[in-house]
RODO-2510 file (C-alpha; in nm, 4 decimals, decimal comma):
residues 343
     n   res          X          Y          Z
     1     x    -2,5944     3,4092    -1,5870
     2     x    -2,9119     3,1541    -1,6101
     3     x    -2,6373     2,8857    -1,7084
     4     x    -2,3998     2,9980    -1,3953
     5     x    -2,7049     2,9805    -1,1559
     6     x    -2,7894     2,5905    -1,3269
     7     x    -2,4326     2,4658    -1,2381
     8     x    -2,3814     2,3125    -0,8546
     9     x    -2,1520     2,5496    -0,6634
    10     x    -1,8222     2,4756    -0,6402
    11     x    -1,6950     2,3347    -0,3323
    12     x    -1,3366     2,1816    -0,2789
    13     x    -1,3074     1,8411    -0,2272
    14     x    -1,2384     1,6219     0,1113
    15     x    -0,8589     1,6746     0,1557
    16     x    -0,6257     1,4152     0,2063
    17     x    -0,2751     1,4396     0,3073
    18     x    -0,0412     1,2273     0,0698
    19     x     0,3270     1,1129     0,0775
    20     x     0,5786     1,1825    -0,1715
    21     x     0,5985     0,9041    -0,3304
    22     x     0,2272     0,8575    -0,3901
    23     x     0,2037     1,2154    -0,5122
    24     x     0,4875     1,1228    -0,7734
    25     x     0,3093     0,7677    -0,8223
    26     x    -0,0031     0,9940    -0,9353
    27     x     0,1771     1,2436    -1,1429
    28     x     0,3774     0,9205    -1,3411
    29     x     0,0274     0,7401    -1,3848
    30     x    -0,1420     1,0594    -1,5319
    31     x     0,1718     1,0756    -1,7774
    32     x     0,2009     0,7273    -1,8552
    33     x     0,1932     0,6220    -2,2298
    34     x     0,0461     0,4281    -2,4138
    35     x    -0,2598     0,4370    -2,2112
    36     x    -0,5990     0,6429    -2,2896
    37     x    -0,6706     1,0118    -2,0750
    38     x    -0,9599     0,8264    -1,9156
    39     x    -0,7524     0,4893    -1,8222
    40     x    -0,4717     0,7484    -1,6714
    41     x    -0,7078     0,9242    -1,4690
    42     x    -0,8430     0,6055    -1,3146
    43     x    -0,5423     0,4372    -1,2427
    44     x    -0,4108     0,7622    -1,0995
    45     x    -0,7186     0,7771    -0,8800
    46     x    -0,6120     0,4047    -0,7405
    47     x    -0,3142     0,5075    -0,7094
    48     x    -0,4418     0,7446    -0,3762
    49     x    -0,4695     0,4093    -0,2208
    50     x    -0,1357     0,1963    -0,2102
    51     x     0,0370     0,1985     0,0626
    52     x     0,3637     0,3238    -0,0168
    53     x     0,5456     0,0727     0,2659
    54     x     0,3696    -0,2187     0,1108
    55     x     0,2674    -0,1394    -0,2720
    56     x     0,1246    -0,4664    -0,3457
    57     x    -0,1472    -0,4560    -0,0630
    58     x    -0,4871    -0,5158    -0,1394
    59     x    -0,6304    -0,1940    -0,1889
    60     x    -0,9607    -0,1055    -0,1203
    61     x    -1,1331     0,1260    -0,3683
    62     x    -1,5553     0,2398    -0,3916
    63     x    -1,5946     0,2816    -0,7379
    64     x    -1,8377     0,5241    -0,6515
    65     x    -1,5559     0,7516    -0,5176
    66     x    -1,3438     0,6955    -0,8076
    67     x    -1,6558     0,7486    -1,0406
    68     x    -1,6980     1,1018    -0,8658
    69     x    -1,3549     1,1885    -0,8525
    70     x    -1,3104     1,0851    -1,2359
    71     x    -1,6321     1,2614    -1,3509
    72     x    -1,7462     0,8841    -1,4874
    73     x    -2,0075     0,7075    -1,4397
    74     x    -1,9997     0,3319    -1,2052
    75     x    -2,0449     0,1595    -1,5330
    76     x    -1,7548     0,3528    -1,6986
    77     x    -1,5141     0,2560    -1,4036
    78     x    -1,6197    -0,1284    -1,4641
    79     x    -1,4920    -0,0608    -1,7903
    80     x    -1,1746     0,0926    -1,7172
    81     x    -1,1019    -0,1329    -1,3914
    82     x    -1,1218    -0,4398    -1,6986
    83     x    -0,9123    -0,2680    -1,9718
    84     x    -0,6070    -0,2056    -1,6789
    85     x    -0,6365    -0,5313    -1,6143
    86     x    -0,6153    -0,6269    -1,9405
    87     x    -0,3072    -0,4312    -1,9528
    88     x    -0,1419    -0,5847    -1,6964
    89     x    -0,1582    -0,3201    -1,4757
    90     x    -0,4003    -0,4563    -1,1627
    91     x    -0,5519    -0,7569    -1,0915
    92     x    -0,9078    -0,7551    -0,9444
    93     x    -1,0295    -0,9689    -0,6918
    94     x    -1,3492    -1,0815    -0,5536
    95     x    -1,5925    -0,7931    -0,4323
    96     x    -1,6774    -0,8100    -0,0748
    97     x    -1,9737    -0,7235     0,1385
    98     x    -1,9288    -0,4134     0,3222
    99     x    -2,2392    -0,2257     0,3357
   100     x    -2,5196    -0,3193     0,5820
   101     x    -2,7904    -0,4198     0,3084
   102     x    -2,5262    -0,6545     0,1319
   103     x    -2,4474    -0,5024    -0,1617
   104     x    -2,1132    -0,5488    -0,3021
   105     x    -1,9750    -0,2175    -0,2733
   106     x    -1,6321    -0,2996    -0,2212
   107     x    -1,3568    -0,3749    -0,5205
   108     x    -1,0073    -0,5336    -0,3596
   109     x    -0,7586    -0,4194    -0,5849
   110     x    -0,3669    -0,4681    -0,6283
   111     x    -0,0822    -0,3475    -0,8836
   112     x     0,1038    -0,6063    -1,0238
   113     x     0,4743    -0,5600    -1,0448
   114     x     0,4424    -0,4011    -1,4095
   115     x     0,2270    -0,1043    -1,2460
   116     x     0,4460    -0,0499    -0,9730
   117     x     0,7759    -0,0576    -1,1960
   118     x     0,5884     0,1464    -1,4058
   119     x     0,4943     0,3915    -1,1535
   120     x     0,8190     0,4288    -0,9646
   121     x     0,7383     0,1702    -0,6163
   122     x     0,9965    -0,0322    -0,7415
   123     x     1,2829    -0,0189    -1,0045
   124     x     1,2296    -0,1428    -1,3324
   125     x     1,4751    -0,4568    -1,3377
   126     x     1,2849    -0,6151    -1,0246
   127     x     0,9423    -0,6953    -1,2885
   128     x     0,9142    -1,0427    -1,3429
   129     x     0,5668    -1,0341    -1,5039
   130     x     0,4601    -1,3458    -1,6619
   131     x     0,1146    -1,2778    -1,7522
   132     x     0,2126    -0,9524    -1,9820
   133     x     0,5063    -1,1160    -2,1096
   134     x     0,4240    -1,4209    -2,3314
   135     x     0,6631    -1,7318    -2,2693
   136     x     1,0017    -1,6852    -2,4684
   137     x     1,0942    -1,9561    -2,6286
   138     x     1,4713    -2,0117    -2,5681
   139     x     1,6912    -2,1444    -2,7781
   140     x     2,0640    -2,2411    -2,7993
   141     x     2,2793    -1,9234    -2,8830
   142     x     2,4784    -1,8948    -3,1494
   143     x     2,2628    -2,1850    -3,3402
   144     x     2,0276    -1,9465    -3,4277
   145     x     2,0258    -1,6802    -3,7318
   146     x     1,8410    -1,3777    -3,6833
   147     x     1,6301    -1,4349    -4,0246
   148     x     1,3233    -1,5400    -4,0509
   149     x     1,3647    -1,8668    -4,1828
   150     x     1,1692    -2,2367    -4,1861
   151     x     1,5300    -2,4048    -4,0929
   152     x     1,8231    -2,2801    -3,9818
   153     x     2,1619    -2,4254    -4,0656
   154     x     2,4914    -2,2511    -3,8433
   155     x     2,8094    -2,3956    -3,7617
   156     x     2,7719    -2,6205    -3,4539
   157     x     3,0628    -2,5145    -3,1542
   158     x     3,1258    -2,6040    -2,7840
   159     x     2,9571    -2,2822    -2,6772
   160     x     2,5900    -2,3538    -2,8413
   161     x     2,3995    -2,4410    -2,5543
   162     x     2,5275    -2,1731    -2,3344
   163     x     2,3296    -1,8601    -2,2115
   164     x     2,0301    -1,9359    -2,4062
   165     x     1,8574    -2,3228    -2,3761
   166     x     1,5443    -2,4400    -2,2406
   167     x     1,5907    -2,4103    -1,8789
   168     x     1,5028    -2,1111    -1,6533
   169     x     1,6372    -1,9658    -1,3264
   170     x     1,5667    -2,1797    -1,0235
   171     x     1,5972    -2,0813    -0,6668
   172     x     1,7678    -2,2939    -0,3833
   173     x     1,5334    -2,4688    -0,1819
   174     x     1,8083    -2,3542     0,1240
   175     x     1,8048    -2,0109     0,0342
   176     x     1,6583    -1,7696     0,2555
   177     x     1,3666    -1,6153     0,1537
   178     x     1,3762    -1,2470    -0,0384
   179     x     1,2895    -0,8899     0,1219
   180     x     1,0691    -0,6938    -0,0284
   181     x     1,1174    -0,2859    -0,0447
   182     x     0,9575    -0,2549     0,2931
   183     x     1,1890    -0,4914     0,5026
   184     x     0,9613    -0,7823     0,5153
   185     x     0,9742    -1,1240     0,4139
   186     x     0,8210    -1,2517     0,0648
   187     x     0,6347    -1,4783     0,2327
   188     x     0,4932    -1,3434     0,5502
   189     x     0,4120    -0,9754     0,3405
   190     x     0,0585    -1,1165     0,2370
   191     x    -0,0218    -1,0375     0,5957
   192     x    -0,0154    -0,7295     0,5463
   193     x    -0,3233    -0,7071     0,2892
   194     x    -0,5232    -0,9381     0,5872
   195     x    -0,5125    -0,5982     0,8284
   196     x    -0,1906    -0,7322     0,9856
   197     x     0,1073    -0,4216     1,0531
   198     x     0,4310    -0,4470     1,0025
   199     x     0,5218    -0,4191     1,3853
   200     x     0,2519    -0,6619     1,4231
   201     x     0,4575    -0,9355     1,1850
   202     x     0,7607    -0,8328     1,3486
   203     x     0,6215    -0,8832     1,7152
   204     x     0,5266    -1,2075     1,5892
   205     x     0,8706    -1,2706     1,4377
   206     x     1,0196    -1,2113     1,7876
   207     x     0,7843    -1,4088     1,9542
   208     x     0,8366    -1,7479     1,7228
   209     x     1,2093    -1,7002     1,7440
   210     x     1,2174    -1,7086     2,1575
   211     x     1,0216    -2,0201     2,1065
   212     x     1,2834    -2,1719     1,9037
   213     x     1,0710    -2,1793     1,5878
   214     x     1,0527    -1,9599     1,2436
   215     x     0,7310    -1,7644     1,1710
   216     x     0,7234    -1,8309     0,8235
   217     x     0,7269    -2,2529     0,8935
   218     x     0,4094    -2,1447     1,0916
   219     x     0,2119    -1,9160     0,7968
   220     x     0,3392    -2,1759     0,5433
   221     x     0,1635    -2,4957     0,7297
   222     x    -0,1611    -2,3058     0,8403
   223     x    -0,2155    -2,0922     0,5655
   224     x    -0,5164    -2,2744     0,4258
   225     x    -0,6563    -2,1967     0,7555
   226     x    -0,5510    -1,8367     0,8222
   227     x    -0,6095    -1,7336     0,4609
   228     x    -0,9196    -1,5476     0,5424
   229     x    -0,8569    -1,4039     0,9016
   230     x    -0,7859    -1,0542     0,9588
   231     x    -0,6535    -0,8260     1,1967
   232     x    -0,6728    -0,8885     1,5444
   233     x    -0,7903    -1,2575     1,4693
   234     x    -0,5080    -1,3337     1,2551
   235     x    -0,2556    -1,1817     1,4830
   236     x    -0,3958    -1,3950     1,7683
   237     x    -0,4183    -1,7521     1,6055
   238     x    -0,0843    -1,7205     1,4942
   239     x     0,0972    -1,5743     1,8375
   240     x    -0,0872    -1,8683     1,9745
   241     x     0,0772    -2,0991     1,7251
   242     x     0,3863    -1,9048     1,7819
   243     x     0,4234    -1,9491     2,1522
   244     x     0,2399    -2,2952     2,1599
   245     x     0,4061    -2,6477     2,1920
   246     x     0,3743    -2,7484     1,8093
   247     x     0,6843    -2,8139     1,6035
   248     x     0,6717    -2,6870     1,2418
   249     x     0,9909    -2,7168     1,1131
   250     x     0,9714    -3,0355     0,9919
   251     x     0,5832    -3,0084     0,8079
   252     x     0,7385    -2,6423     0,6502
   253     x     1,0081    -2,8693     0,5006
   254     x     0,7802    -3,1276     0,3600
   255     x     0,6070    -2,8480     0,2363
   256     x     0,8446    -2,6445     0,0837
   257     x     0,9526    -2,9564    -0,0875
   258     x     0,5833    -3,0489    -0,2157
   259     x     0,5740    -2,6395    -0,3852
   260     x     0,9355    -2,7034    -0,5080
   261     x     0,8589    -3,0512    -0,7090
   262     x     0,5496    -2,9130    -0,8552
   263     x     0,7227    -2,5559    -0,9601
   264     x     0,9466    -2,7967    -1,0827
   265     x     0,6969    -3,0109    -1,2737
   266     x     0,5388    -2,7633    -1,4014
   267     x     0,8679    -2,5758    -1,5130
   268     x     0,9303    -2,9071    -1,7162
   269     x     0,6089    -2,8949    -1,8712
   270     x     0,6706    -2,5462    -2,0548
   271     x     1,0120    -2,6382    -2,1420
   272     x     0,8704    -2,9594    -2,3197
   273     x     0,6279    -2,6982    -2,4775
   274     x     0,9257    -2,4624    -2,5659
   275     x     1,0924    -2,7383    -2,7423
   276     x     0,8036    -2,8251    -2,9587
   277     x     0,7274    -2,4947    -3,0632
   278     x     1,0871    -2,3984    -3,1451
   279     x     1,2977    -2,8115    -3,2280
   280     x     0,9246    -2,8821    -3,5031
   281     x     1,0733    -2,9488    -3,8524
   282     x     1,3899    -2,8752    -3,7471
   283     x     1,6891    -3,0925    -3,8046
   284     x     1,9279    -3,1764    -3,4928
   285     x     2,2408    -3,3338    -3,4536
   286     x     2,4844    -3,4418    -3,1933
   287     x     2,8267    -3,3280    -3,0380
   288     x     3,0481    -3,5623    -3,3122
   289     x     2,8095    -3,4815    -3,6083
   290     x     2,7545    -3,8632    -3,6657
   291     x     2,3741    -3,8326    -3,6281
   292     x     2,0980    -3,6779    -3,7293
   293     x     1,7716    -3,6215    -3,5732
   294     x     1,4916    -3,4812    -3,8548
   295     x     1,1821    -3,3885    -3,6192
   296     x     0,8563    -3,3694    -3,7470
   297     x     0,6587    -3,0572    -3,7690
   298     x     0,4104    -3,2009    -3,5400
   299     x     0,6834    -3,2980    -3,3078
   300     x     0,5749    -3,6896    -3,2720
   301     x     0,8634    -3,8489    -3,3483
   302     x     1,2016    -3,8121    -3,5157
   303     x     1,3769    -3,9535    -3,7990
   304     x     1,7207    -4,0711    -3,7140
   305     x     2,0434    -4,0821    -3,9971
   306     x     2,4216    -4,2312    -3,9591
   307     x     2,3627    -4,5442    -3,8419
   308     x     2,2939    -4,8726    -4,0557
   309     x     2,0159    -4,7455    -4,1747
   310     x     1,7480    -4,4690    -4,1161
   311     x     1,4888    -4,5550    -3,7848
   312     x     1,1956    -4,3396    -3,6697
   313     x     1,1552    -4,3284    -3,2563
   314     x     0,8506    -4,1722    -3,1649
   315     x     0,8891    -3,8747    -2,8858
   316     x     0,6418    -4,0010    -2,6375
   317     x     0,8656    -3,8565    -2,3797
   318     x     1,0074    -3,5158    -2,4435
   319     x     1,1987    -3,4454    -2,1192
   320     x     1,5321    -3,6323    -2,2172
   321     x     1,5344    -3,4211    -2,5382
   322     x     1,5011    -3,1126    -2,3662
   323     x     1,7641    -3,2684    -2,0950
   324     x     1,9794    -3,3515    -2,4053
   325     x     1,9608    -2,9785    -2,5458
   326     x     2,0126    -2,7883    -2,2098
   327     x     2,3680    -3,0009    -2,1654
   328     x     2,4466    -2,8900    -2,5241
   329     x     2,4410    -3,2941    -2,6601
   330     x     2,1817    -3,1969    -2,9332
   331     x     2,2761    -2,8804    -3,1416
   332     x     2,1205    -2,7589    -3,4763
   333     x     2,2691    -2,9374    -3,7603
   334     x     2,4603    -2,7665    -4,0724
   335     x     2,3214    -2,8004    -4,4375
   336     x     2,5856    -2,9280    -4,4735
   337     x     2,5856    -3,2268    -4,2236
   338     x     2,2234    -3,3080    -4,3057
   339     x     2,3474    -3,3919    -4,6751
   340     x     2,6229    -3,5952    -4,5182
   341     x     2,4480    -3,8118    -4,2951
   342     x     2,0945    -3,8680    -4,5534
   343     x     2,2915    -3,9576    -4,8596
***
C-alpha cells in the first residue's frame, strides 16, 4: 500500500488524433527488426510527427516529449536519435532556437527514403539510398566468376559489357521533373518543410503559369536566397517573383546545365574509382584478342603485349579506360590469351 501511495497517479496522456497510415507507420516501426526495443520505441515516437502527405518533411520533435513518452532520459534520446542515424534511418539537422531564453530546444528531423520504405510511406522499390548502401562496384557480366578469386579468366563474347559496366542511370536533362506520393514536384516539395502548403505551391504554380513562366525556373534561380524563409515570407517573395517582369527560363537552363555537368563530373569520378578497385592486377584484353593490357595492382599504369614488343603507358587518365570498358572494347582476358600474347 506504502509503495502504491509513493507512485504518481495515473493520468492518461494528451490525446492526439492520428491517421491511418501513421498509426500503421507506428505499429511497423515498433515491429521492425533488426533494431533494439529502445531504438523501436523512439523511432515509433517520431514517427507521430510525419506528415503522411509529405513524409520527408522536416519534422519537428522536443526530445523532452519523446524522453517522457519513451520513459528515457534527454541524454538517452541523444543516444538513440545518433544510433538511427547511424542506421540510416533519419538524418538530423541543425537545432534551432525556439524557446524565449535561447536554448536549443528544437531537433529538425527527417526519414530518409530507407525509413519510409521501411515503414510503409512509400514502396520498397522507390529507395535509392546511397549512404546505407556502399558503392557497388560494377563490372562486365558474364566476365566475371562468382569465386572468390585474385584473377579471373572467362571466355570473352559480344555480350560482356552489357547490363553490368561502369556507368549508372542518368536522367534527361529534358525530362520533366518526378512526382512525389503527394502530387508535387521533386523540386518545389522542399517547400513544404519551409511552412509552405500544398495549395500554397499550387496557387503559386497557377500564378507563374498565367505569367508565362514555370515555378520551378523561379525556386531553382533564387534558392540560395529563399532557402531560409518560411511561411508567409516565402510564399510572398516568390508570388512576387512569380507575377513580376523577370524572365527565368533562360538562368534555370544555365543552371540546370551547371548541376547536370557536375552530377556528371562527379559520376565520372566514382566510375574511375570503380575501375581501380575492381580492373587492379587484373589482365584485360580487346575485342580481336590481339592485345593485352596487365594492370598493376596499384592501378598506375599498364603493361601492354602483341605488338613488337611489350610497352608500359602509365594511366594518368582513367576516363578513356572506363569509356573503353562501358562500350565493351576492353573485356577480361582468358588464361588462355594471356599465355598467347606474353610468350
Amino acid at each position: 500500500m506504502e509503495l502504491a501511495a509513493s507512485r504518481d497517479a495515473l493520468a492518461p496522456a494528451t490525446r492526439r488524433n492520428l491517421p491511418n497510415r501513421i498509426l500503421r507507420a507506428i505499429d511497423d516501426a515498433l515491429h521492425l527488426s533488426g533494431l533494439s526495443r529502445s531504438l523501436r520505441h523512439t523511432l515509433a515516437e517520431l514517427c507521430r510527427f510525419v506528415s503522411q502527405a509529405d513524409p520527408f518533411a522536416t519534422i519537428f520533435a522536443h526530445k523532452t516529449a519523446i524522453a517522457a513518452r519513451v520513459g528515457a532520459s534527454e541524454r538517452t534520446i541523444y543516444r538513440h536519435l545518433e544510433a538511427l542515424q547511424e542506421h540510416c534511418l533519419i538524418e538530423v539537422l541543425e537545432q534551432e532556437r525556439k524557446s524565449r531564453n535561447g536554448r536549443f530546444a528544437v531537433s529538425r528531423i527527417r526519414l530518409t527514403r530507407k525509413a519510409a520504405a521501411l515503414l510503409g510511406f512509400i514502396e520498397a522499390d522507390e529507395v535509392v539510398d546511397h549512404i546505407s548502401q556502399p558503392v557497388e562496384m560494377v563490372q562486365p557480366a558474364d566476365a566475371i566468376d562468382q569465386e572468390p578469386t585474385p584473377l579471373v579468366h572467362s571466355t570473352p563474347s559480344d555480350i560482356l559489357s552489357s547490363g553490368h559496366t561502369l556507368s549508372e542511370p542518368t536522367i534527361s536533362k529534358h525530362q520533366p521533373p518526378q512526382r512525389t506520393e503527394n502530387g508535387l514536384p521533386v523540386d518545389l516539395a522542399w517547400m513544404t518543410g519551409n511552412g509552405l502548403s500544398r495549395a500554397g505551391i499550387f496557387a503559386l504554380m497557377r500564378k507563374a503559369k498565367e505569367h508565362g513562366k514555370r515555378l520551378s525556373d523561379v525556386v531553382l534561380v533564387v534558392r540560395d536566397y529563399i532557402r531560409d524563409l518560411k511561411g508567409g515570407r516565402l510564399f510572398s517573395y516568390l508570388a512576387k517573383l512569380a507575377s513580376g517582369p523577370t524572365c527565368f527560363a533562360v538562368a534555370a537552363a544555365t543552371e540546370r546545365q551547371r548541376i547536370a555537368d557536375q552530377a556528371e563530373a562527379r559520376a565520372m569520378e566514382r566510375k574511375i574509382a570503380a575501375f581501380k578497385t575492381r580492373f587492379a592486377g587484373v589482365s584485360l584484353t580487346n575485342r580481336k584478342q590481339d592485345r593485352l593490357f596487365q594492370i598493376d595492382r596499384n592501378a598506375k599504369y599498364a603493361q601492354v603485349f602483341g605488338g613488337a614488343y611489350p610497352v608500359t603507358v602509365p594511366l594518368n587518365d582513367l576516363r578513356e579506360w572506363v569509356q573503353r570498358v562501358e562500350s565493351g572494347e576492353l573485356v577480361l582476358a582468358t588464361l588462355a590469351t594471356e599465355c598467347r600474347l606474353m610468350a
